[in-house]
VEXNU-635385 format. One record per residue (C-alpha): x, y, z; residue number from 0. Coordinates in Angstrom, 3 decimals. Each point is the difference from the previous one (the first is absolute). Layout:
N
       xx       yy       zz seq
        X        Y        Z NUM
...
//
This chain:
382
       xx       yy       zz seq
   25.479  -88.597  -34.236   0
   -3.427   -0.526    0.876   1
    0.527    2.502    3.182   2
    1.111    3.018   -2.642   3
   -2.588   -0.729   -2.061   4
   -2.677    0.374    2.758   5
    1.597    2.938    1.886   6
    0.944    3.054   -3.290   7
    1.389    2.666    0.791   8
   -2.213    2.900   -0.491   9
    0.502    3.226   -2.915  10
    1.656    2.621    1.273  11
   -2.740    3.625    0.640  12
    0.014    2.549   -1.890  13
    0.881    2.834    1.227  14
   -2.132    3.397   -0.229  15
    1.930    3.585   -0.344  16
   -1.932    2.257    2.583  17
    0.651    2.587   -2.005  18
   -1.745   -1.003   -3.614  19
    0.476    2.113   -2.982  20
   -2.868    1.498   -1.630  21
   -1.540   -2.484   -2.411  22
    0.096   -2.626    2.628  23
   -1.783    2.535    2.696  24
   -2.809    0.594   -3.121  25
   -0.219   -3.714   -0.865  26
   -2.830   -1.564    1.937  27
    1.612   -3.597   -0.187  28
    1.700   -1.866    3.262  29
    0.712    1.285    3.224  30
    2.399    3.144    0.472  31
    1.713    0.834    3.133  32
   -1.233    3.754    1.532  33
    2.085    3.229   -1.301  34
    2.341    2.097    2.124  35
   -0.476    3.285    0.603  36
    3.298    1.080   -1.669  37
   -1.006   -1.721   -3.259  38
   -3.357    1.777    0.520  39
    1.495    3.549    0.157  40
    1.829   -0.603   -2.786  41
   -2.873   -0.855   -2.568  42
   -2.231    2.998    1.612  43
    0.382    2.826   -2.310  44
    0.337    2.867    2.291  45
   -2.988    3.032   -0.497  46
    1.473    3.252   -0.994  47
   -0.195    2.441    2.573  48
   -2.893    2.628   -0.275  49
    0.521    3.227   -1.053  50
    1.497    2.834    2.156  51
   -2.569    2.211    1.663  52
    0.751    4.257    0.678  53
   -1.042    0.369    3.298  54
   -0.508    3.183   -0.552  55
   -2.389    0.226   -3.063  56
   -3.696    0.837    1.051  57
   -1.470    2.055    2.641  58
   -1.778   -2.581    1.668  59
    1.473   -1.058    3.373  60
   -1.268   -3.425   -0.052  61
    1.917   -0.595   -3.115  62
    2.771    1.380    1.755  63
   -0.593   -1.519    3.489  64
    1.544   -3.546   -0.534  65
    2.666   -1.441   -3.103  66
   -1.429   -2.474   -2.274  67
    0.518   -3.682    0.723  68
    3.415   -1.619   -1.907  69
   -1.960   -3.729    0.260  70
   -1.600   -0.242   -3.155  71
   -2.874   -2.492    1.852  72
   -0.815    3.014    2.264  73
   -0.117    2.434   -2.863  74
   -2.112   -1.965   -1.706  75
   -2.438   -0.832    2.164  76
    0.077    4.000    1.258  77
   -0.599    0.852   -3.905  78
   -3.015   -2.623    0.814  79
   -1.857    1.348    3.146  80
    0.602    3.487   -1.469  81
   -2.320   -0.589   -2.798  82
   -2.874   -2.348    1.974  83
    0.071    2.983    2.659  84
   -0.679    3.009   -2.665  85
   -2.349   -2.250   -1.840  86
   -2.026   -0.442    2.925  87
   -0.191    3.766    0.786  88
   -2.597    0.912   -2.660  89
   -2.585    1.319    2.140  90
   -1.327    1.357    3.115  91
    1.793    2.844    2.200  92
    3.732    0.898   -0.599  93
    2.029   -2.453    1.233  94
   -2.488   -2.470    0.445  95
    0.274   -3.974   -1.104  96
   -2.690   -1.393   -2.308  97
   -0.908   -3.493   -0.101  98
    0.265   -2.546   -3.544  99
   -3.681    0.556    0.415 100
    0.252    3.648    0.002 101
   -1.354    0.690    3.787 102
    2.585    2.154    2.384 103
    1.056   -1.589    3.540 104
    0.339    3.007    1.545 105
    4.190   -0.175    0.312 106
    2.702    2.216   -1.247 107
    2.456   -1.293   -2.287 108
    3.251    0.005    1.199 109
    0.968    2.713   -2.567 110
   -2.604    1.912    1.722 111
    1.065   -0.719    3.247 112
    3.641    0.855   -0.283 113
   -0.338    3.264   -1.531 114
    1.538    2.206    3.066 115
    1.867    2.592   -0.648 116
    2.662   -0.657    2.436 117
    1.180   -2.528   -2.171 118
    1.421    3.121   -2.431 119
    2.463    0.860    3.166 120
    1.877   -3.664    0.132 121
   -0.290   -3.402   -2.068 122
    0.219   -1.852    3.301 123
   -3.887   -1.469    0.705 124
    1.318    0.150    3.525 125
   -1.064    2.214    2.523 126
    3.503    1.386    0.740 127
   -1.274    1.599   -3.858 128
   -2.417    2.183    1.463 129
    2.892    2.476    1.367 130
    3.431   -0.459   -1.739 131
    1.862    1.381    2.621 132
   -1.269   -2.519    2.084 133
    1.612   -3.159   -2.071 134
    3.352    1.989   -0.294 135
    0.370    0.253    3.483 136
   -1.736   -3.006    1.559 137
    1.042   -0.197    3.440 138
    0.514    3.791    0.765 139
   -3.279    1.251   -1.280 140
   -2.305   -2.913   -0.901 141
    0.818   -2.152    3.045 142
    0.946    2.518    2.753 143
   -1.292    3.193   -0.939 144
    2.290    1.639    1.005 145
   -0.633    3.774   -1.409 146
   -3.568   -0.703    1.063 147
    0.791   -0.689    3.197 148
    2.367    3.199    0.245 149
   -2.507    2.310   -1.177 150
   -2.396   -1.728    2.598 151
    1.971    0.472    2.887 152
    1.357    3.489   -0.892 153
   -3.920    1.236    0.166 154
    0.624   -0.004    3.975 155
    3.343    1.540   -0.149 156
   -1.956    2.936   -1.371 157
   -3.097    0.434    2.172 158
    3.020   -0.268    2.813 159
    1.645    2.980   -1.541 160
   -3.374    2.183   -0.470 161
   -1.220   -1.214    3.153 162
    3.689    1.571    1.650 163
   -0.023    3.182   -2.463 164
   -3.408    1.243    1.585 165
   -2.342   -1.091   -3.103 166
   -3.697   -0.751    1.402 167
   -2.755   -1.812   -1.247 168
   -1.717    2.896   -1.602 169
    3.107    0.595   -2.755 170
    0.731   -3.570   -0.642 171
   -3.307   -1.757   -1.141 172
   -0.868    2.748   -2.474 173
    3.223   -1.002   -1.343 174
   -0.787   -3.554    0.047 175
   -2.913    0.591   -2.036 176
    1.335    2.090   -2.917 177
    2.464   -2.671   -0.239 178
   -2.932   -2.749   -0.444 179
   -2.164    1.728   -2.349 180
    2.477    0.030   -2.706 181
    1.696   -3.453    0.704 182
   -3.450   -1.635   -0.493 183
   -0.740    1.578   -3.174 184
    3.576   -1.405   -1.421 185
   -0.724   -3.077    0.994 186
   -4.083    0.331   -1.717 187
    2.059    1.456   -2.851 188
    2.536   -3.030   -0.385 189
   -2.740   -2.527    0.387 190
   -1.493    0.876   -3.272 191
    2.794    0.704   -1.843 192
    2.877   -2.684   -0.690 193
    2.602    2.362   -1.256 194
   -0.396    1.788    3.163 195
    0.110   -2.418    2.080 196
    3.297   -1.657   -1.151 197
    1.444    3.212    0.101 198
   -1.656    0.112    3.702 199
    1.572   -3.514    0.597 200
    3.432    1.245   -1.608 201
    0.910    2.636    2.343 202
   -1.840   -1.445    3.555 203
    0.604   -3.824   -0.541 204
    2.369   -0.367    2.681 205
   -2.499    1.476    3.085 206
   -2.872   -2.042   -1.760 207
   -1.541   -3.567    0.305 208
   -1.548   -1.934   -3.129 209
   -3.489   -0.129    2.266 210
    0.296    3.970   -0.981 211
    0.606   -0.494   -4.236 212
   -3.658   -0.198   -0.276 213
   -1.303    1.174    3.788 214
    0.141    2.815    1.839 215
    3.581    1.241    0.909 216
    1.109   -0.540    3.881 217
    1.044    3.757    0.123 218
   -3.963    0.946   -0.153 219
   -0.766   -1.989    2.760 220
    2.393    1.332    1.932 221
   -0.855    3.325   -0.160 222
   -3.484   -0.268    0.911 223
    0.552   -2.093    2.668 224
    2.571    2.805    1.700 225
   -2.722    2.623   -1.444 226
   -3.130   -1.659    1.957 227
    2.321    0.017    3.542 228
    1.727    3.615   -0.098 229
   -3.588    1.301   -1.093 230
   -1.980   -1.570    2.298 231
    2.343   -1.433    3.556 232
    1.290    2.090    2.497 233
    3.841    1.054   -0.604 234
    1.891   -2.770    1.754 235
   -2.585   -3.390   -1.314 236
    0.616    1.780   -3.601 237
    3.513    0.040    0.136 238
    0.083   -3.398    1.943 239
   -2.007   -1.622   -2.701 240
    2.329    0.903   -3.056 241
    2.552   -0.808    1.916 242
   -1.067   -3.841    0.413 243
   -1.018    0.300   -3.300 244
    3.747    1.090   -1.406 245
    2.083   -2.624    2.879 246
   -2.524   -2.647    0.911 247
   -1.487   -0.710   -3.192 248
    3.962   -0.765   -1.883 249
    1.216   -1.659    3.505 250
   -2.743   -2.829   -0.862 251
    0.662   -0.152   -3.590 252
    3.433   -0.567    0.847 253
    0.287   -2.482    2.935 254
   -3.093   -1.478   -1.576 255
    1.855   -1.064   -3.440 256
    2.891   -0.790    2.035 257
   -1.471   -2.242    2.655 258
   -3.801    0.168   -0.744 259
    0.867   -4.161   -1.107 260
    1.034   -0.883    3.273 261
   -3.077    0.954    1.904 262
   -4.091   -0.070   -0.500 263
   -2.064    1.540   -2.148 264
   -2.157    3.101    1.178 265
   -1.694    0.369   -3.308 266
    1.144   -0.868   -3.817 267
    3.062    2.269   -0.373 268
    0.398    0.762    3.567 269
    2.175   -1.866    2.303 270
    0.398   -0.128    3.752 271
    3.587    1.631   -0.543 272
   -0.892    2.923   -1.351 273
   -3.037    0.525    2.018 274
    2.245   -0.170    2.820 275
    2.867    1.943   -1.622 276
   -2.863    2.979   -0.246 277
   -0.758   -0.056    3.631 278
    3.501   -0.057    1.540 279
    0.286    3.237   -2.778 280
   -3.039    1.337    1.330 281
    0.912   -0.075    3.648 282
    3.345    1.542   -1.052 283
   -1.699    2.487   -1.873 284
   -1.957    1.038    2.560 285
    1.769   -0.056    2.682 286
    2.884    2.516   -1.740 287
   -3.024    2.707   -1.201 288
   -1.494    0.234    3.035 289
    2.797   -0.938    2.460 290
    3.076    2.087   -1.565 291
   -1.421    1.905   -3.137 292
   -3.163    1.923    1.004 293
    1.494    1.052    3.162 294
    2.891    1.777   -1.964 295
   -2.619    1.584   -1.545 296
   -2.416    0.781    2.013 297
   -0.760    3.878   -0.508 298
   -1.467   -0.784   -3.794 299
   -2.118   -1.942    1.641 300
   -2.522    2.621    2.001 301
   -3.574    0.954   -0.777 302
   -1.783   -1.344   -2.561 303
    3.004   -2.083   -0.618 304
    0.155   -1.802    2.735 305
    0.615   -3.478    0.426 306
   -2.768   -2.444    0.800 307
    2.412   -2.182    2.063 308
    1.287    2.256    3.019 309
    1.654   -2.903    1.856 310
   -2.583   -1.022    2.141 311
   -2.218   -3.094   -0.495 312
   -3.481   -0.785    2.170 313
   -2.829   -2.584   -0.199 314
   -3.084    1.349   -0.904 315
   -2.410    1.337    2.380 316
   -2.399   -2.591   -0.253 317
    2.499   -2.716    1.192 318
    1.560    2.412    2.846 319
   -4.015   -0.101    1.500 320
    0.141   -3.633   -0.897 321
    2.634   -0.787    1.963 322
    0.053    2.385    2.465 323
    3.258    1.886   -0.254 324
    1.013    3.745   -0.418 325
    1.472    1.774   -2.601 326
    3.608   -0.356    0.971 327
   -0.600   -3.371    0.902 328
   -1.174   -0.636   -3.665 329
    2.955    1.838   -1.570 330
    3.331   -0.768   -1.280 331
    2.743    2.587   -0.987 332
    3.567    0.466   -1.010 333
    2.249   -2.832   -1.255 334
   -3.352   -2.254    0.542 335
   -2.009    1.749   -1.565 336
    2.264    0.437   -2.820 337
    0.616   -3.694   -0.428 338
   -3.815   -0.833   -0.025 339
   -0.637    2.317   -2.882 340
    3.670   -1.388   -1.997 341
   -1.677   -3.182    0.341 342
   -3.400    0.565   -1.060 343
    1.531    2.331   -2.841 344
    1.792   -3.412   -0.881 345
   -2.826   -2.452    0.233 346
   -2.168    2.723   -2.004 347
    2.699   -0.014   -2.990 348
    0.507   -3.650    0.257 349
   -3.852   -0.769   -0.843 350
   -0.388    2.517   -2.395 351
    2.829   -1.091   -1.733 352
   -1.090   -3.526    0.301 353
   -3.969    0.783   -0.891 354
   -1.480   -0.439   -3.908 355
   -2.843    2.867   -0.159 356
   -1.993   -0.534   -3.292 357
    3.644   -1.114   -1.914 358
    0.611    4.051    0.150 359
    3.903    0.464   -0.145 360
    1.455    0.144    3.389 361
    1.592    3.345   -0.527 362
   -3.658    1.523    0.555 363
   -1.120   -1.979    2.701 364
    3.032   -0.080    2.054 365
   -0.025    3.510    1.060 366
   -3.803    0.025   -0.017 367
   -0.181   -3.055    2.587 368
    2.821    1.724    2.098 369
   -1.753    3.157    0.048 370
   -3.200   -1.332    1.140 371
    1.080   -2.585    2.187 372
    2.603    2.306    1.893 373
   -2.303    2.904    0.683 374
   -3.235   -2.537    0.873 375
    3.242   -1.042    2.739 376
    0.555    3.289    0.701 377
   -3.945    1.209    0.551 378
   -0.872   -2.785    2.406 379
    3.043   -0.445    2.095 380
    1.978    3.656   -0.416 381
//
């Protein structure tokens, strides 16, 4: 007896629902287990949805650029930063932020900033935006440029032809130039009018880059460059120089992008690939125009049209006395001579390619560099 007495046995616990209903959760008395999430959810009244939204109601494209948020947090706190942004644009320049104490910073809000008109042509903020052709057909157009590259290559298809049909420099440059006056002025034109420029973009998307929405268009370039050469080069280093233009330059754009990752960088956005994918062209080039080609056609080449490489190749007089040898001694012709001036032509397209003059577009310099460096060849060892 006196055992039981010492040793009682204890009350039994209470037990706590972990789930409480809702006077005990708003009674501040005793200890209450924590609250599942399902019991949660079901006291949460849910928020009624906001209202729908006509996408296309107003002119503005930034209302029309992006679909308002369905999370009524975001909403909110967009409804928020709306107002403290136009309240702070009170004074200064358009477009400028003001201070609380009235001073401007000097920044553009980002109303101000965004305000491009490109944004009319998609509601995508990407840049596949800029040119809608290009985010309908990513790979073909955007990725490969492929109807670029077509149109590239199929410029040296057609000096080949005019070249074999008798045409000489005299009747094709004037041609080049009539062509370049009024291309310019379109593209002066588009550049300060939107309208005309999406209707621009509309029709010429698919041969154009998104560098050339708000620049220059590549076609311009091009023409000058194969202007400056047939104007000012003999017959042959013109026609040789829009020819590595038209081959060389797309040969490097295209083993570049294909295996410009496996190999060293020449410059940002060149590759060792396609620098040597332009000289293998080049020497290919080359050797067909002056090897196969020009001998074919060899009687429009007389006179004042003759060609400034006439198969022969010698070191320069200085160096003959220097190192005491004769003029045959000094000279190469035929298939050796032929070979030397493929692979100089090759080397010559493969820098110029490969070379960044002043960040001008590459479809000016090209044929520029190749002119210049091919007849500087030419002049000191032909």
């Amino acid at each position: 007896m006196a055992s039981s007495r010492q040793y009682q046995v204890p009350r039994t616990p209470r037990v706590i629902s972990p789930s409480p209903t809702p006077s005990e959760v708003g009674s501040k008395e005793g200890y209450f287990g924590p609250v599942t999430r399902s019991t949660t959810r079901k006291n949460v009244v849910p928020p009624s949805p906001p209202p729908p939204i006509d996408e296309d109601s107003g002119s503005d494209p930034e209302k029309r650029a992006r679909t308002r948020s369905r999370s009524p947090i975001l909403d909110g706190s967009r409804r928020r930063m709306s107002r403290l942004t136009n309240s702070r644009i009170a004074s200064g320049k358009k477009g400028d932020i003001a201070l609380p104490n009235g001073t401007v910073n000097g920044h553009l809000s980002p109303a101000a900033a965004n305000k491009n008109y490109w944004r009319e042509m998609s509601r995508s903020p990407s840049p596949l935006g800029l040119i809608p052709i290009h985010q309908k057909w990513r790979s073909f157009i955007h990725r490969h440029e492929i109807p670029r590259k077509i149109l590239h290559v199929s410029i040296g298809f057609l000096s080949v032809f005019l070249y074999c049909r008798g045409y000489q420099r005299g009747q094709i440059h004037p041609v080049l130039l009539t062509l370049l006056i009024p291309i310019a002025a379109t593209d002066v034109i588009r550049h300060r009018y939107p309208s005309v420029n999406r209707f621009y973009i509309g029709c010429l998307g698919a041969f154009m880059r998104e560098s050339e929405v708000d620049g220059w268009n590549g076609v311009i370039s091009y023409l000058l460059g194969a202007w400056i050469v047939l104007r000012f080069c003999p017959k042959d280093v013109g026609v040789m120089s829009v020819l590595l233009l038209s081959w060389c330059d797309t040969a490097a754009s295209t083993f570049g992008r294909l295996w410009g990752h496996r190999t060293w960088s020449v410059r940002r956005g060149k590759s060792l690939a396609g620098s040597i994918a332009a000289c293998v062209t080049g020497i290919i080039t080359a050797a067909l125009f002056w090897g196969w080609l020009a001998p074919h056609m060899s009687f429009h080449d007389q006179g004042e049209h003759a060609f400034a490489f006439q198969g022969v190749l010698a070191l320069p007089a200085q160096a003959r006395e220097a190192l005491g040898l004769s003029v045959p001694q000094a000279s190469i012709s035929g298939y050796l001579a032929l070979g030397v001036m493929s692979l100089s032509a090759g080397v010559i397209a493969s820098a110029s390619e490969a070379l960044d003059l002043f960040g001008w577009d590459d479809n000016l310099t090209i044929p520029v560099l190749c002119g210049a460096g091919l007849w500087a060849f030419l002049k000191v060892f032909g």
